[in-house]
Each structure stands twice: as C-alpha cells, then as structure tokens.
PDB file of N, CA, C, O and CB in Angstrom:
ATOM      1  N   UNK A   1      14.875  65.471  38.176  1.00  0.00           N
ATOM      2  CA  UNK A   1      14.427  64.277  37.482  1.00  0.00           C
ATOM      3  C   UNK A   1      13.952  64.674  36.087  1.00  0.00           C
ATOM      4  O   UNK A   1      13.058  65.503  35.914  1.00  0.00           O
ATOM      5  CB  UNK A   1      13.299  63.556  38.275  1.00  0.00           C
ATOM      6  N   UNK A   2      14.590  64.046  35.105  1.00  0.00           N
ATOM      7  CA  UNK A   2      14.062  64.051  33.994  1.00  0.00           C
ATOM      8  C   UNK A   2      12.691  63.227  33.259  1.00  0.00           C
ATOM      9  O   UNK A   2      12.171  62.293  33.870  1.00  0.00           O
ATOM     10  CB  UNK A   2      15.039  63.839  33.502  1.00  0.00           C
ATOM     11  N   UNK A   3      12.436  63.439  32.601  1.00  0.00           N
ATOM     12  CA  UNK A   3      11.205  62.412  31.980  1.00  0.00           C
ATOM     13  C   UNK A   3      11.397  61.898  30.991  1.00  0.00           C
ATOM     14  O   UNK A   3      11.298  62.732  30.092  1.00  0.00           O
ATOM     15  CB  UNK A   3       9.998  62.886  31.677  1.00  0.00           C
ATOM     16  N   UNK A   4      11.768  60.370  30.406  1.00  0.00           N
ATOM     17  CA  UNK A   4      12.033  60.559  29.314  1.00  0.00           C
ATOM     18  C   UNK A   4      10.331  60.553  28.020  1.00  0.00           C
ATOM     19  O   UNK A   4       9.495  59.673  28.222  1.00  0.00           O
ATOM     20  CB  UNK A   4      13.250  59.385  29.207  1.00  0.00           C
ATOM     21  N   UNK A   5      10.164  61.268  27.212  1.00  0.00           N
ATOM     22  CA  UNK A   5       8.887  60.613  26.301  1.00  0.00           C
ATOM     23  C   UNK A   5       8.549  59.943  25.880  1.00  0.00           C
ATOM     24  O   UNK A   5       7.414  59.491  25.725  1.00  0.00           O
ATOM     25  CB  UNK A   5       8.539  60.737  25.641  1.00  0.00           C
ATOM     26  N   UNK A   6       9.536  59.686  25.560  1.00  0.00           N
ATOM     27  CA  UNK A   6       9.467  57.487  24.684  1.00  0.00           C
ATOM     28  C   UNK A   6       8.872  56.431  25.833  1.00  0.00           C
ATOM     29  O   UNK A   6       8.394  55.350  25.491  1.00  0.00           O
ATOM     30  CB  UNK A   6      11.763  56.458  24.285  1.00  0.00           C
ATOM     31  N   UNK A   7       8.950  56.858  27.261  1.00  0.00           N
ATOM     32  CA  UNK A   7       8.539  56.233  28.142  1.00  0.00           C
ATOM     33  C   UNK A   7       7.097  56.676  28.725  1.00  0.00           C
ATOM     34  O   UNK A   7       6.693  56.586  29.884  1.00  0.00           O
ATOM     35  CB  UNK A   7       9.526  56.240  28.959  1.00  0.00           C
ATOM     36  N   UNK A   8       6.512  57.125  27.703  1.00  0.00           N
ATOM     37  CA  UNK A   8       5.045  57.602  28.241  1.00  0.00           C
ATOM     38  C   UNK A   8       4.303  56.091  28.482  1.00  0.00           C
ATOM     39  O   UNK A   8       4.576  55.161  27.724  1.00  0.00           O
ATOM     40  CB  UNK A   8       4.072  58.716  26.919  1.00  0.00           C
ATOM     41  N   UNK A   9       3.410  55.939  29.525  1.00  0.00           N
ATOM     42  CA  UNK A   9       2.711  55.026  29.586  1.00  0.00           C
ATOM     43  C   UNK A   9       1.382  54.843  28.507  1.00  0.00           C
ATOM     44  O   UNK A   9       0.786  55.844  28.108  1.00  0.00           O
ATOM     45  CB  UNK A   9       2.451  55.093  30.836  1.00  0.00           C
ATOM     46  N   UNK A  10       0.961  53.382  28.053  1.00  0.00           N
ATOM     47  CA  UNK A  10      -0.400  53.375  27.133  1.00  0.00           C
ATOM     48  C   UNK A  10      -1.475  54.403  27.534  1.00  0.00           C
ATOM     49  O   UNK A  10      -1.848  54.444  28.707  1.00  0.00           O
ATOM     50  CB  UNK A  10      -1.142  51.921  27.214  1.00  0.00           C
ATOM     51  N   UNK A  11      -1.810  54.945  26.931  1.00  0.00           N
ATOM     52  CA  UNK A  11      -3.171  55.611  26.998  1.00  0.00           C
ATOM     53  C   UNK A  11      -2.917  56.680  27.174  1.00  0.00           C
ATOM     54  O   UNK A  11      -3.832  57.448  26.878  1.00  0.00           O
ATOM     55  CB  UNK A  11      -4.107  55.263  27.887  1.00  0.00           C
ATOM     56  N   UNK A  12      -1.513  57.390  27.766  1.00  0.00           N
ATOM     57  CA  UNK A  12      -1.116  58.774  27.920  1.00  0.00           C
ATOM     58  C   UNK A  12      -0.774  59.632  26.524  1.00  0.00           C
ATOM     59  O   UNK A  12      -0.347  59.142  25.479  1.00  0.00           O
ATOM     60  CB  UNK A  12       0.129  58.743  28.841  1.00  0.00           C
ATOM     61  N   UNK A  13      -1.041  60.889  26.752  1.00  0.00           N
ATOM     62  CA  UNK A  13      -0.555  62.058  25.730  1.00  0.00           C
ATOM     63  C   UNK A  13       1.228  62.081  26.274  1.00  0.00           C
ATOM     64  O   UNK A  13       1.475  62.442  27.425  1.00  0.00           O
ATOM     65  CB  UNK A  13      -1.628  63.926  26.063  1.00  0.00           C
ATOM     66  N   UNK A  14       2.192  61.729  25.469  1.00  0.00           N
ATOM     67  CA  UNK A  14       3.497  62.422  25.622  1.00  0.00           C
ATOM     68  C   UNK A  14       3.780  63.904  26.397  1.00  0.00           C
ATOM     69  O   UNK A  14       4.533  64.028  27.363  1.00  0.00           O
ATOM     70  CB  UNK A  14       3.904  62.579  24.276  1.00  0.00           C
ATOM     71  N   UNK A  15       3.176  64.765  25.898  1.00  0.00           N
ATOM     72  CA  UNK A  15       3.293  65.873  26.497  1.00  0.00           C
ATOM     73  C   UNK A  15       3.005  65.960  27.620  1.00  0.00           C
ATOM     74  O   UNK A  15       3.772  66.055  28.578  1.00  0.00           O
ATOM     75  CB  UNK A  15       2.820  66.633  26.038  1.00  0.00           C
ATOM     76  N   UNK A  16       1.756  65.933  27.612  1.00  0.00           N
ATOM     77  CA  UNK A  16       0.915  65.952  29.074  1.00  0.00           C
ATOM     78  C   UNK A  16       1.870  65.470  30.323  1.00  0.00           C
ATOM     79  O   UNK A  16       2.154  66.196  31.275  1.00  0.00           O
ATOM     80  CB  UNK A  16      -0.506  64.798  29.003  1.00  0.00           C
ATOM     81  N   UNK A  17       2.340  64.042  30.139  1.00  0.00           N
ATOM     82  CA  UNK A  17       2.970  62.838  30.748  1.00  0.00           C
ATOM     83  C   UNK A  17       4.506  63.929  31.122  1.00  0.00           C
ATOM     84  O   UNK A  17       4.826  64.041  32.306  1.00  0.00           O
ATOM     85  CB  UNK A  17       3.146  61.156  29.414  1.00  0.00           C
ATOM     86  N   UNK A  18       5.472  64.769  29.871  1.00  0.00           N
ATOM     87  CA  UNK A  18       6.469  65.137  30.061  1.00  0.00           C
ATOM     88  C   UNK A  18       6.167  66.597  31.422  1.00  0.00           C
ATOM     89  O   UNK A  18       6.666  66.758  32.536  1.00  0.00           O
ATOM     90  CB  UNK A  18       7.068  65.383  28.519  1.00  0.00           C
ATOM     91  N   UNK A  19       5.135  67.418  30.634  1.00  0.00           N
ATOM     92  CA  UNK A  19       5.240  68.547  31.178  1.00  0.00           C
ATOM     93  C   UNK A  19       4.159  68.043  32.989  1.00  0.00           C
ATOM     94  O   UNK A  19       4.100  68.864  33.904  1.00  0.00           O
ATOM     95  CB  UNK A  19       4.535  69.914  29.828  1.00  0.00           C
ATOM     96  N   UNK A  20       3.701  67.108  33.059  1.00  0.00           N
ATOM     97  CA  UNK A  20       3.444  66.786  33.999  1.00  0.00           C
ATOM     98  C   UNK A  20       4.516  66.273  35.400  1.00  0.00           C
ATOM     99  O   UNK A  20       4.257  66.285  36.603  1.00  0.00           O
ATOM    100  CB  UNK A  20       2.700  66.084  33.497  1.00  0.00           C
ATOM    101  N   UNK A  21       5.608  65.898  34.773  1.00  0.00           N
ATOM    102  CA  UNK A  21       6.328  64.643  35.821  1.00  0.00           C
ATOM    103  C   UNK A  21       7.850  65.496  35.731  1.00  0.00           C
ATOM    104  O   UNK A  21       8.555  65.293  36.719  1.00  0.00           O
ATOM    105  CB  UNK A  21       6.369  62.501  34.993  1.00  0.00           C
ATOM    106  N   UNK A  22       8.408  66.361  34.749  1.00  0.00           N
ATOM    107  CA  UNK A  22       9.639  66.688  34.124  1.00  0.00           C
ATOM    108  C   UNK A  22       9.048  68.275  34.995  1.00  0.00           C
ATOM    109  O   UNK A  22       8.094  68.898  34.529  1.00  0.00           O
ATOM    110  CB  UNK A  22       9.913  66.424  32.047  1.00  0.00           C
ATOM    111  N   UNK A  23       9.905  68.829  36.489  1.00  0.00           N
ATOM    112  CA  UNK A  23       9.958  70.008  37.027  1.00  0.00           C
ATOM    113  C   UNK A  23      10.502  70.881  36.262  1.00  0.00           C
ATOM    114  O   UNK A  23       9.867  71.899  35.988  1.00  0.00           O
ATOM    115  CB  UNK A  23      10.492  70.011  38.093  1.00  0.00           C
ATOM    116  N   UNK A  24      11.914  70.655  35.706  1.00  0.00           N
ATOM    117  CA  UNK A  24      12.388  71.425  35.133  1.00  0.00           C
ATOM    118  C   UNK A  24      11.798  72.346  33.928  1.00  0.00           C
ATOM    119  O   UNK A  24      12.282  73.466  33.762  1.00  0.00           O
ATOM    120  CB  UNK A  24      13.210  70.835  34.941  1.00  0.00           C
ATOM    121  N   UNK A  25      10.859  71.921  33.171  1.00  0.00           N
ATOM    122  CA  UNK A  25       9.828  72.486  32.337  1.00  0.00           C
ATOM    123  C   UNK A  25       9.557  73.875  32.368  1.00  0.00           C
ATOM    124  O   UNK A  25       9.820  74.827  31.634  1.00  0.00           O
ATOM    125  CB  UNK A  25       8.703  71.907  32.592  1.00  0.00           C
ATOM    126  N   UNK A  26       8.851  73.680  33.619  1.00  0.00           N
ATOM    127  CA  UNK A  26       8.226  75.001  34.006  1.00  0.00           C
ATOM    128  C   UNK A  26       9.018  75.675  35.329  1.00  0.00           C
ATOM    129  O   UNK A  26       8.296  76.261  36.136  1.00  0.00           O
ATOM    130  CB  UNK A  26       6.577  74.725  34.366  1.00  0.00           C
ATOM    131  N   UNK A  27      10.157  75.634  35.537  1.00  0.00           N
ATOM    132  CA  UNK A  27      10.697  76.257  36.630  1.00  0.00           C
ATOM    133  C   UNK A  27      10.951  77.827  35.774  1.00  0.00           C
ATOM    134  O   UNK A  27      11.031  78.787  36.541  1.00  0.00           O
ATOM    135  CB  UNK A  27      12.178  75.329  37.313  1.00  0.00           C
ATOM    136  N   UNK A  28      11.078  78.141  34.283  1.00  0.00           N
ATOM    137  CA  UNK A  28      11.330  79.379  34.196  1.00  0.00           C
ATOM    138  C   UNK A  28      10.203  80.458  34.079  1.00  0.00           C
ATOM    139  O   UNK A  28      10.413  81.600  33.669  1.00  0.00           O
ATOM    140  CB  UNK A  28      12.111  79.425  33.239  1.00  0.00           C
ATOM    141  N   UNK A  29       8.734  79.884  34.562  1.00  0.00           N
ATOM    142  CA  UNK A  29       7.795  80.449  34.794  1.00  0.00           C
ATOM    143  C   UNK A  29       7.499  81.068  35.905  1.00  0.00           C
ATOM    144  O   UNK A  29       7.715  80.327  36.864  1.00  0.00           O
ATOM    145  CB  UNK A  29       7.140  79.868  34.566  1.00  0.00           C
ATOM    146  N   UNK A  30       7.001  82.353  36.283  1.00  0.00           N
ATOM    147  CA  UNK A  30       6.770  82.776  37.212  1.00  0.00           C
ATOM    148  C   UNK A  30       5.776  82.008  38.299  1.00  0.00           C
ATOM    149  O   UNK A  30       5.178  80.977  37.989  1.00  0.00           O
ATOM    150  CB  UNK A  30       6.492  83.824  36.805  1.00  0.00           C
ATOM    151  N   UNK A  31       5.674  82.598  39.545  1.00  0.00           N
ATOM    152  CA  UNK A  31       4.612  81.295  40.241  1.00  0.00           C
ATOM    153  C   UNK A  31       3.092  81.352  39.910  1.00  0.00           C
ATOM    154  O   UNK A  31       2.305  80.572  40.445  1.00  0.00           O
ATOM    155  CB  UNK A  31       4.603  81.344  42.005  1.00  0.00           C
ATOM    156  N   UNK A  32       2.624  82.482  38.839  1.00  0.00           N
ATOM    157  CA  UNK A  32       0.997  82.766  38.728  1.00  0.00           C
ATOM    158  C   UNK A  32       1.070  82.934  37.180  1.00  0.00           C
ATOM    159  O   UNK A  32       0.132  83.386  36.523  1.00  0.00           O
ATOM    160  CB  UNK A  32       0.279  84.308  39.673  1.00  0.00           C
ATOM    161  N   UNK A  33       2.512  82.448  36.540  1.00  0.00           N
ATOM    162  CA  UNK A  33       2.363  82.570  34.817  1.00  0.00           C
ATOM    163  C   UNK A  33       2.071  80.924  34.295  1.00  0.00           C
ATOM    164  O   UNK A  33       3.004  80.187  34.612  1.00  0.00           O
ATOM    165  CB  UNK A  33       4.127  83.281  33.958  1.00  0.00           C
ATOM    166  N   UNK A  34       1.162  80.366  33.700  1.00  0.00           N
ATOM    167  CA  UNK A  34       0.882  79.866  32.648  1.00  0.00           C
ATOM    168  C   UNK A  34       1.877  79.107  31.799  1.00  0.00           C
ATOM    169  O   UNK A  34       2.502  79.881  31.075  1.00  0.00           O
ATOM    170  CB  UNK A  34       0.402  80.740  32.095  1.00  0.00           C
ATOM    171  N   UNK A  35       2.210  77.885  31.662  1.00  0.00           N
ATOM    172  CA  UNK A  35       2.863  77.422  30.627  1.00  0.00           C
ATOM    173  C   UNK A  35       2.131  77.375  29.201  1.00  0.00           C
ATOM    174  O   UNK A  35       1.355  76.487  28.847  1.00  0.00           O
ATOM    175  CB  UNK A  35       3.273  76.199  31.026  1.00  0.00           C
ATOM    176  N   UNK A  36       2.507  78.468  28.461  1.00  0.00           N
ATOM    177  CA  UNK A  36       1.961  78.720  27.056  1.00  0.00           C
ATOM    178  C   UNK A  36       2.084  77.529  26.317  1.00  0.00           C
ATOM    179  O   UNK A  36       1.365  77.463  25.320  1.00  0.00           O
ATOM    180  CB  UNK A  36       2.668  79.843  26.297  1.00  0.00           C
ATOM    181  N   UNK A  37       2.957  76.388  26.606  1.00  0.00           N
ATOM    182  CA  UNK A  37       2.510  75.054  25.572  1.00  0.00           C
ATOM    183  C   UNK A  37       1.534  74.140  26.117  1.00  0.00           C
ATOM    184  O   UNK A  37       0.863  73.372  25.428  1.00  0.00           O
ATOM    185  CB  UNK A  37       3.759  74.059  25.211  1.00  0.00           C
ATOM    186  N   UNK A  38       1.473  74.241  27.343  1.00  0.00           N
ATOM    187  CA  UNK A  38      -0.112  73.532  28.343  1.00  0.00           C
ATOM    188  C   UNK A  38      -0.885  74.272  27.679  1.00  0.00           C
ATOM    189  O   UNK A  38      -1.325  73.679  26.694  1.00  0.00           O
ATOM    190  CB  UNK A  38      -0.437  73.792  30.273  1.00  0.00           C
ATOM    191  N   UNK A  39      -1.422  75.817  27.838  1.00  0.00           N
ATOM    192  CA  UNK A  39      -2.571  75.968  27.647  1.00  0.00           C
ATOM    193  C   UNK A  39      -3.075  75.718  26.311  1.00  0.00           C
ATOM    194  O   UNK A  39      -4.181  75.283  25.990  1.00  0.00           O
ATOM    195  CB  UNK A  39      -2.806  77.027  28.048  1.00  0.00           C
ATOM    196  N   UNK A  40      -2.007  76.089  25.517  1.00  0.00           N
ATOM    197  CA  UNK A  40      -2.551  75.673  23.717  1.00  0.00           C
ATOM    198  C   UNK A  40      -2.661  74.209  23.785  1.00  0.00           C
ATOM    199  O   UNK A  40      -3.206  73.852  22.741  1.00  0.00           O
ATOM    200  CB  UNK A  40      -1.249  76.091  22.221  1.00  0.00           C
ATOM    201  N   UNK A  41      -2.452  73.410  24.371  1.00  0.00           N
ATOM    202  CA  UNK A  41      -2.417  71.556  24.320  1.00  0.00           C
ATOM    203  C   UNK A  41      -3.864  71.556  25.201  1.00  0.00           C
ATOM    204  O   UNK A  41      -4.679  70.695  24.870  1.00  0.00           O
ATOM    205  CB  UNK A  41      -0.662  70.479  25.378  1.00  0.00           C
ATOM    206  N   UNK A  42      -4.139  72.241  26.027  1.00  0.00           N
ATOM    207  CA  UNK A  42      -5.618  72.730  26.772  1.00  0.00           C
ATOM    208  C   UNK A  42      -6.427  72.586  26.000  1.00  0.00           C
ATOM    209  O   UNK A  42      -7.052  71.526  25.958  1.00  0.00           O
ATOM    210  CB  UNK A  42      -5.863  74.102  27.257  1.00  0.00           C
ATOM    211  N   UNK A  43      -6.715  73.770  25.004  1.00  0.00           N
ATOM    212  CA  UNK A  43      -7.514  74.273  23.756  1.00  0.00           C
ATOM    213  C   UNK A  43      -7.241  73.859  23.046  1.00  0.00           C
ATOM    214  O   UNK A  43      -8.333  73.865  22.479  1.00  0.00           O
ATOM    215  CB  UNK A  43      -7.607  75.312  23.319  1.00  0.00           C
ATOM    216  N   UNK A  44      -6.478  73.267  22.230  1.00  0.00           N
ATOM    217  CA  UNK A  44      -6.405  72.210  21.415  1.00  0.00           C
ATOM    218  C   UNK A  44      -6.103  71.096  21.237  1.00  0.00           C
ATOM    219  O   UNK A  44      -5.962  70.658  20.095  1.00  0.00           O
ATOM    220  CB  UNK A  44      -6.107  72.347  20.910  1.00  0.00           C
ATOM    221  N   UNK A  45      -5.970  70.536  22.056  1.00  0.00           N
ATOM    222  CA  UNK A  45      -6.430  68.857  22.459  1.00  0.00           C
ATOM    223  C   UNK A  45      -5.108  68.154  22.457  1.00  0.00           C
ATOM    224  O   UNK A  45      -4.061  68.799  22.391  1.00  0.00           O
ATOM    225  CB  UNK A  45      -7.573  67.973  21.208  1.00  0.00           C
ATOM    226  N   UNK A  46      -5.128  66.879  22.525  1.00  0.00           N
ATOM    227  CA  UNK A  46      -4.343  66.148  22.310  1.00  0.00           C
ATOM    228  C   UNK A  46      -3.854  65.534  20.977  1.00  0.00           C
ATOM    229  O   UNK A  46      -4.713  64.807  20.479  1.00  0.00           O
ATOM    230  CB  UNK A  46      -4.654  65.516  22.979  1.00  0.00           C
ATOM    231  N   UNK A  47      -2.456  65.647  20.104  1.00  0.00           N
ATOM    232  CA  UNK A  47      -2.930  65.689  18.638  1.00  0.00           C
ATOM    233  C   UNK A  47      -1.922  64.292  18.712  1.00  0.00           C
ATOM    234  O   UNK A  47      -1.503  63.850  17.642  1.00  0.00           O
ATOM    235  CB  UNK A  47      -2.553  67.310  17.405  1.00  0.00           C
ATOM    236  N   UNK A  48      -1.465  63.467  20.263  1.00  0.00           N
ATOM    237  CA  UNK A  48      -1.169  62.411  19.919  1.00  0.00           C
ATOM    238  C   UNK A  48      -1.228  61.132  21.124  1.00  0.00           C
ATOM    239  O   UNK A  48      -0.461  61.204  22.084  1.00  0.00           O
ATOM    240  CB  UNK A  48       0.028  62.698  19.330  1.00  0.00           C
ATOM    241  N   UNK A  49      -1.846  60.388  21.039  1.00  0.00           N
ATOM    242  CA  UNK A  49      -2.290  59.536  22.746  1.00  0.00           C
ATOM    243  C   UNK A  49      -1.407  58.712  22.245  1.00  0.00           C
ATOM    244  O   UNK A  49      -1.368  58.542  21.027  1.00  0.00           O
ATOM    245  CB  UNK A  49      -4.089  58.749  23.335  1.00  0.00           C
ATOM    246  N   UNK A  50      -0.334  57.894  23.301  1.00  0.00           N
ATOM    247  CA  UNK A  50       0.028  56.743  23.154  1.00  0.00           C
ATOM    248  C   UNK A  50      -0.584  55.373  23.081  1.00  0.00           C
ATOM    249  O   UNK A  50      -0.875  54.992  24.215  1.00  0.00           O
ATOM    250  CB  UNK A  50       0.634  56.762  23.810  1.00  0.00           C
ATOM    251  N   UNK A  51      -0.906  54.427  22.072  1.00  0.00           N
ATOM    252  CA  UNK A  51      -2.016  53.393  22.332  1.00  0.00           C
ATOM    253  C   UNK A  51      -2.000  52.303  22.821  1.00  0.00           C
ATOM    254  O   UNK A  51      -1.201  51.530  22.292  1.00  0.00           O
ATOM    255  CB  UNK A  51      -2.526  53.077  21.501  1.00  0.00           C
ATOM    256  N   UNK A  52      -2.838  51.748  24.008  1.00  0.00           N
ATOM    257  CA  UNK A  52      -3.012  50.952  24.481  1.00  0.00           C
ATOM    258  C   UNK A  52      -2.877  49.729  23.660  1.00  0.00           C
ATOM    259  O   UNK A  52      -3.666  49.571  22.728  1.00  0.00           O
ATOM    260  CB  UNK A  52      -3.901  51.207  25.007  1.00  0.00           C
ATOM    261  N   UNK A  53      -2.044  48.925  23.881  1.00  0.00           N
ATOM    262  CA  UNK A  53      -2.099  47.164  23.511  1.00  0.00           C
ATOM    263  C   UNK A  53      -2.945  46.775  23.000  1.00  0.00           C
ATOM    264  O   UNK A  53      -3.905  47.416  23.427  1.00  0.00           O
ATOM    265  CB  UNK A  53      -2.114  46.208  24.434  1.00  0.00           C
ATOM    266  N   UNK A  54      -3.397  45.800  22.014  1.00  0.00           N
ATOM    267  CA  UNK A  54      -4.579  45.376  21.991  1.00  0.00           C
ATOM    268  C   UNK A  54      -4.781  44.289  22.576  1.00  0.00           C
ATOM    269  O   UNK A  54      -3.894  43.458  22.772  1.00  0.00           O
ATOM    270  CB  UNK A  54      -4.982  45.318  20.963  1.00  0.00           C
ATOM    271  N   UNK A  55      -6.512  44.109  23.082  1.00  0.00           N
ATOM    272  CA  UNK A  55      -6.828  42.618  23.302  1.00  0.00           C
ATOM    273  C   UNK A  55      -7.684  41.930  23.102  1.00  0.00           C
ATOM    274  O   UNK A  55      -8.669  41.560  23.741  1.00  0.00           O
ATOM    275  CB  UNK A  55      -6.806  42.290  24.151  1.00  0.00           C
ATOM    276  N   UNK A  56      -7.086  41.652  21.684  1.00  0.00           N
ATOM    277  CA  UNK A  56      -7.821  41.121  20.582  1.00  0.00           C
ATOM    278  C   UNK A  56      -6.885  39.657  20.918  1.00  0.00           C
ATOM    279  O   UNK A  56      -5.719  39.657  21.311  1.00  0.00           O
ATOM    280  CB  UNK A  56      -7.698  42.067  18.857  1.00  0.00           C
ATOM    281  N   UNK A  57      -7.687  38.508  20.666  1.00  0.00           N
ATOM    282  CA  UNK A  57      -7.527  37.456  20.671  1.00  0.00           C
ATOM    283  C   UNK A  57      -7.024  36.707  19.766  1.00  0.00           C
ATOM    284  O   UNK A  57      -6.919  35.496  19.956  1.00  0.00           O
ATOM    285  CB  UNK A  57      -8.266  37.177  20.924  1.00  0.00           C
TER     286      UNK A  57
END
C-alpha cells in the first residue's frame, strides 16, 4: 500500500502521516535501525502541519 501525501488528513504533518501508513519506507532498514528522516523530523519538529478548515462564521 502506498500513501499518497496530498492526502494527508487536517491537522497532520505529511511526513509523519507518509512514513507512518507507507510500509515500504522503512522496509530497507534493519529490524533495530532507525529511520534517519524520522529521527531528524523527531528533533526537529514539524516544519509543515496540514491546516485544519476554518470555523469561522
């Protein structure tokens, strides 16, 4: 199963959402290695949230 990003839900980080739901990602990691673009998105945050709708009247 793929993920697509454009389909991240409101309030989600893209990434997070891809490398969360998309297996294929991290299958070339060993079973006790670290995905080096998680942990830097770890420590340095989220640099993009998808935004919730507004509901403003």
């Amino acid at each position: 199963m793929t993920v697509d990003a454009q389909k991240t839900p409101p309030g989600q980080c893209p990434q997070c959402w891809q490398h969360a739901y998309d297996k294929s990602i991290h299958r070339k990691l060993g079973p006790r290695e670290d995905c080096p673009e998680c942990v830097d998105h770890m420590v340095n945050g989220h640099p993009h949230i998808v935004p919730k709708p507004s509901r403003w009247w």
